[in-house]
N, C-alpha and C positions, 0 to 999 in steps of 0.2 A: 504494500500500500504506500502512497505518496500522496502528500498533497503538491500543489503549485511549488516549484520549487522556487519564485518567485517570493512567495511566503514564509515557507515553512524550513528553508536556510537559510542563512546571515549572507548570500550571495549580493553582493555589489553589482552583479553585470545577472541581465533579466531574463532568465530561462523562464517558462511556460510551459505549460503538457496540451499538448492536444485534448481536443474534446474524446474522439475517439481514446484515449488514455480516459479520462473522466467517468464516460459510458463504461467503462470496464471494470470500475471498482464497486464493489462485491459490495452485497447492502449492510454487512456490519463494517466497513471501511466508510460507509456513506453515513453510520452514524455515529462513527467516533468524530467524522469533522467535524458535525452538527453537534456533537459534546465542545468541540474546540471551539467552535463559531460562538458559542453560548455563552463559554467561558471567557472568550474577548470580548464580547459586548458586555458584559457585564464587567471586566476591568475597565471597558471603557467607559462605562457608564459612571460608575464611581471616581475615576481620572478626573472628569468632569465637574461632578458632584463637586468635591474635595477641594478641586484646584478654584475650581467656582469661588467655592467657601475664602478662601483664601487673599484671593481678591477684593473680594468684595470689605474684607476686615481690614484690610491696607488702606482701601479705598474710602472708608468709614470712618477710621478712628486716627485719629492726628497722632497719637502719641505711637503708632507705629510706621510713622510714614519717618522713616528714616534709611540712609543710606545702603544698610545692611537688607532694609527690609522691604527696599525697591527692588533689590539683585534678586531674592527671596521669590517676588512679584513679577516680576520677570521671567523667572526659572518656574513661576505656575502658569504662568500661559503657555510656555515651551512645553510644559506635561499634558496641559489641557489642550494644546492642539494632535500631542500623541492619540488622546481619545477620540476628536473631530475629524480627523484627517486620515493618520493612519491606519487604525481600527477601520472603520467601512471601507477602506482600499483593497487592507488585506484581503476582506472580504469578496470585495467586487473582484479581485485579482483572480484568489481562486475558482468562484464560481464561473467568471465568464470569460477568463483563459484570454484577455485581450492584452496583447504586446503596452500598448501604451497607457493602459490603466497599470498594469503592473511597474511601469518604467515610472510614471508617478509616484507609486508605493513606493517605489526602492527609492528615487528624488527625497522623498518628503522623510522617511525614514535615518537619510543619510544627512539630510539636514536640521531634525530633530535631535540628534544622536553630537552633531558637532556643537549646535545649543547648547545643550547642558553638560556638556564638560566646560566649555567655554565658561556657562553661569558658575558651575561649581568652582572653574580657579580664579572667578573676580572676586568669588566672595571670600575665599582664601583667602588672595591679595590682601582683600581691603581690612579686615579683619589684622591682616600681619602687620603691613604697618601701622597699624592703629594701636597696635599693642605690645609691638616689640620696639617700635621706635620714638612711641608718645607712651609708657609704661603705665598702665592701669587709666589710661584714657576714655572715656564713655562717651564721646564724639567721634565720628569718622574724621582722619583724615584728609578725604575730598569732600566737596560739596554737592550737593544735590543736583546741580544744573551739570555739573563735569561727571556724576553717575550717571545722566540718563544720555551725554554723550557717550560715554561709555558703552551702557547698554544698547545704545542704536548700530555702534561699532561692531559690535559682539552680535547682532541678527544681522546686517551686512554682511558679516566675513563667512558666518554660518550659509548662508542663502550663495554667496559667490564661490564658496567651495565645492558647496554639493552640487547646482550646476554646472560646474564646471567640466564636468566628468560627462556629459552630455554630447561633447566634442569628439571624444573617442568610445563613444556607448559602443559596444558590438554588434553584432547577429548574433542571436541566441543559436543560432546553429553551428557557432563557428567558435574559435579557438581565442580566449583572452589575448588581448594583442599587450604589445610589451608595455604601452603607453598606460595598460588599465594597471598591468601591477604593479608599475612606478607609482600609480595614482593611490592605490589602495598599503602598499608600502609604507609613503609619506604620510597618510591620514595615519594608519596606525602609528609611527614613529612619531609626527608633530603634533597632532590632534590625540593624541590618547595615550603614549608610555608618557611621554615628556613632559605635560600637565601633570601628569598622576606623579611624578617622581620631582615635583616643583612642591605638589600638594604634602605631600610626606613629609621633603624636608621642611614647609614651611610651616606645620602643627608640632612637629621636632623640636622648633627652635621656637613656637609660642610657650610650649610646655615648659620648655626649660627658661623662658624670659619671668615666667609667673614662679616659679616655683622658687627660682633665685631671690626675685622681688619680695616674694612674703615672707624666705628668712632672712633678708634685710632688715624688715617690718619688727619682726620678731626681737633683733635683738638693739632696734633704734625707739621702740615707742611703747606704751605701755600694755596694758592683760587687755584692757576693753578694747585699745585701737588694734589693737594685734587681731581683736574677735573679728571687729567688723571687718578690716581686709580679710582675713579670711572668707570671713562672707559672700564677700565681692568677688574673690580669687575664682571661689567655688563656683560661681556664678557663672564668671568667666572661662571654666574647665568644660562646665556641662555644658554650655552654647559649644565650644568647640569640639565635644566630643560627638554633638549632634551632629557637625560637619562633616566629622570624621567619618560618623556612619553611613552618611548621603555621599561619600567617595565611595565607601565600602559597596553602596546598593548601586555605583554606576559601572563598579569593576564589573559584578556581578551581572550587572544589565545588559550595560553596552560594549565592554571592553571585549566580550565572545564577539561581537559582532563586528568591530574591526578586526580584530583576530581571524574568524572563521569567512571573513569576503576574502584576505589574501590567500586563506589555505584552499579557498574554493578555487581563485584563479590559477592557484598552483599544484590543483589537481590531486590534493591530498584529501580531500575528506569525502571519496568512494566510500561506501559501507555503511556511513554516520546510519545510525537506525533514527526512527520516524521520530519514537518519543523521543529522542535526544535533542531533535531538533523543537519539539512540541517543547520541551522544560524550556527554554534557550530563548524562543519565542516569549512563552508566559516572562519568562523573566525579566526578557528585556519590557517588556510592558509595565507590568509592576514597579518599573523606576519610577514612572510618572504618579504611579499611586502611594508607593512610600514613601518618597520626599517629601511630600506635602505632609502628610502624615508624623514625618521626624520632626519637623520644624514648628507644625500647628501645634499640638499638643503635647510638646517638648521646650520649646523655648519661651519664656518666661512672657515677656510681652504678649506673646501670640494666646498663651493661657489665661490670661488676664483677659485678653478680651473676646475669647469664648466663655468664660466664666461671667462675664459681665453681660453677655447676651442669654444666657441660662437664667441668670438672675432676674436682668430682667421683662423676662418669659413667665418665673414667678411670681414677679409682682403685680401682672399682670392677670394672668389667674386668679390672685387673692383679691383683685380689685374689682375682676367681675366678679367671682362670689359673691363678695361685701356688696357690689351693688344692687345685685338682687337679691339679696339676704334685707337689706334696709327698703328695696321697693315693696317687696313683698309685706315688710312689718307694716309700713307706711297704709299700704293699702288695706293691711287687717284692720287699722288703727281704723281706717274711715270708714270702713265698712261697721265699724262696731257704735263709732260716733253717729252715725247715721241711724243706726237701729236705736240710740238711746234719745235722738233726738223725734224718734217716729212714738217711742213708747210716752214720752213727755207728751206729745199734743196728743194721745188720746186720753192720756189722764186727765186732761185739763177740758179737754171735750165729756168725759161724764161728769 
């Protein structure tokens, strides 16, 4: 069994199955897709959901609209377009085996995938020097007008890469030509080891800036100042180890997937079985899902103001209760006033 190879391998260059292949697969192959098809839209579904969510609290609350947490806002549209975009492609890709919906898919994929590496080493950066060269600083080193240059730099260079490849796209019927696996080389080489091995060293040398700093602390200032930088420190360890894990969920994501486009063009990965490709796939999709997720309900600000929409959601609640809790009294009360004002005039009538 095979799905679209288009889909269902980390291939850069756009192979497709005939229909007559399609027609052929046996009707428990026809329903492990429809298990896979179910299972994408419903990552993607939630992608959306999530990255939705996320926005919209950037977009709401002033005390989160900060440098870190534009990059943050940034990298949830880059997820939430994973949902809109590439989810229905795959889809469309496999079902109706068309060359150039597939070549979209593969496009839109290779240019989501350069995205958020991209997001994931600005917000490193910015995070680094902010804290290794301003020590225990709680302002960005740039300004907000020079992050959102920034960010528009970073979907430019995203969008001109992955098109790029466009140039020397192949025949799926025919043999990677040299130009694809230079292409697919360099992505993985400058787009994927060499950010990741920038990100490393650059959590390396935050951990060891903090750690230095607060036995400074320790033995320049007193028990209670000593607490609260600690405090802070800590503060500062968990936002970064949340980073650490949204590298860890892109290794896991996308790094197979510049990996396994060069070993496709180089004719190594014959054999790979179905599911292996099926885990590889879900995985890579679930970046979009648990980044949002690392950051929303992990980093302090962003819990703060889900917590403040929970809240008030309940006060809400208590407020209609109470209101028809007092309409309803109000209205016993008149109804009871009325009957005593009906039993008065017939007293006074006999």
């Amino acid at each position: 069994m095979a799905l679209s190879d288009a889909t269902m391998s980390n291939d850069s260059n756009v192979n497709y199955t005939s229909n007559d292949e399609m027609d052929s697969h046996s009707q428990e192959d026809f329903d492990v897709i429809i298990a896979i098809f179910v299972i994408l839209c419903t990552i993607g579904l939630s992608i959306i959901v999530i990255n939705g969510f996320v926005i919209y609290l950037v977009c709401t609350r002033q005390y989160l609209k900060t440098v870190t947490n534009f990059c943050l806002a940034s990298l949830a549209i880059s997820d939430m377009l994973l949902g809109l975009y590439a989810v229905p492609l795959i889809i469309a890709c496999t079902t109706h085996n068309n060359y150039y919906i597939c070549v979209a898919m593969d496009l839109g994929q290779r240019f989501l995938s350069i995205s958020t590496v991209l997001h994931l080493l600005l917000i490193t950066l910015e995070r680094y020097f902010t804290i290794v060269f301003s020590v225990m600083r709680t302002t960005s080193v740039i300004s907000k007008k020079t992050c959102v240059a920034i960010l528009l730099v970073v979907w430019l260079t995203s969008l001109c890469v992955s098109l790029s490849q466009i140039s020397f796209m192949r025949d799926p019927m025919k043999a990677p030509s040299q130009s694809q696996i230079t292409y697919d080389f360099v992505c993985l080489t400058v787009l994927a080891v060499v950010p990741l091995v920038i990100m490393g060293v650059a959590y390396f040398h935050i951990f060891y800036t903090l750690r230095k700093h607060c036995q400074q602390i320790k033995r320049d200032v007193s028990h209670i100042s000593s607490q609260c930088t600690q405090h802070n420190s800590k503060k500062e360890r968990k936002a970064l180890l949340i980073y650490s894990a949204m590298i860890c969920v892109f290794i896991v994501g996308w790094f197979n997937y510049f990996f396994n486009s060069l070993q496709e063009d180089l004719g190594n990965r014959v054999g790979i079985p179905l599911w292996a490709d099926v885990i590889l796939l879900i995985l890579r999709f679930s970046t979009g899902l648990l980044n949002p997720l690392l950051y929303t309900f992990l980093k302090q600000d962003f819990r703060r103001a889900r917590k403040s929409i929970c809240s008030s959601r309940k006060r809400t609640g208590w407020y209609r209760r109470s209101t028809f809790t007092s309409s309803f009294s109000t209205r016993k009360t008149g109804l009871s006033s009325n009957s005593f004002a009906e039993s008065q005039q017939m007293a006074s009538s006999l």
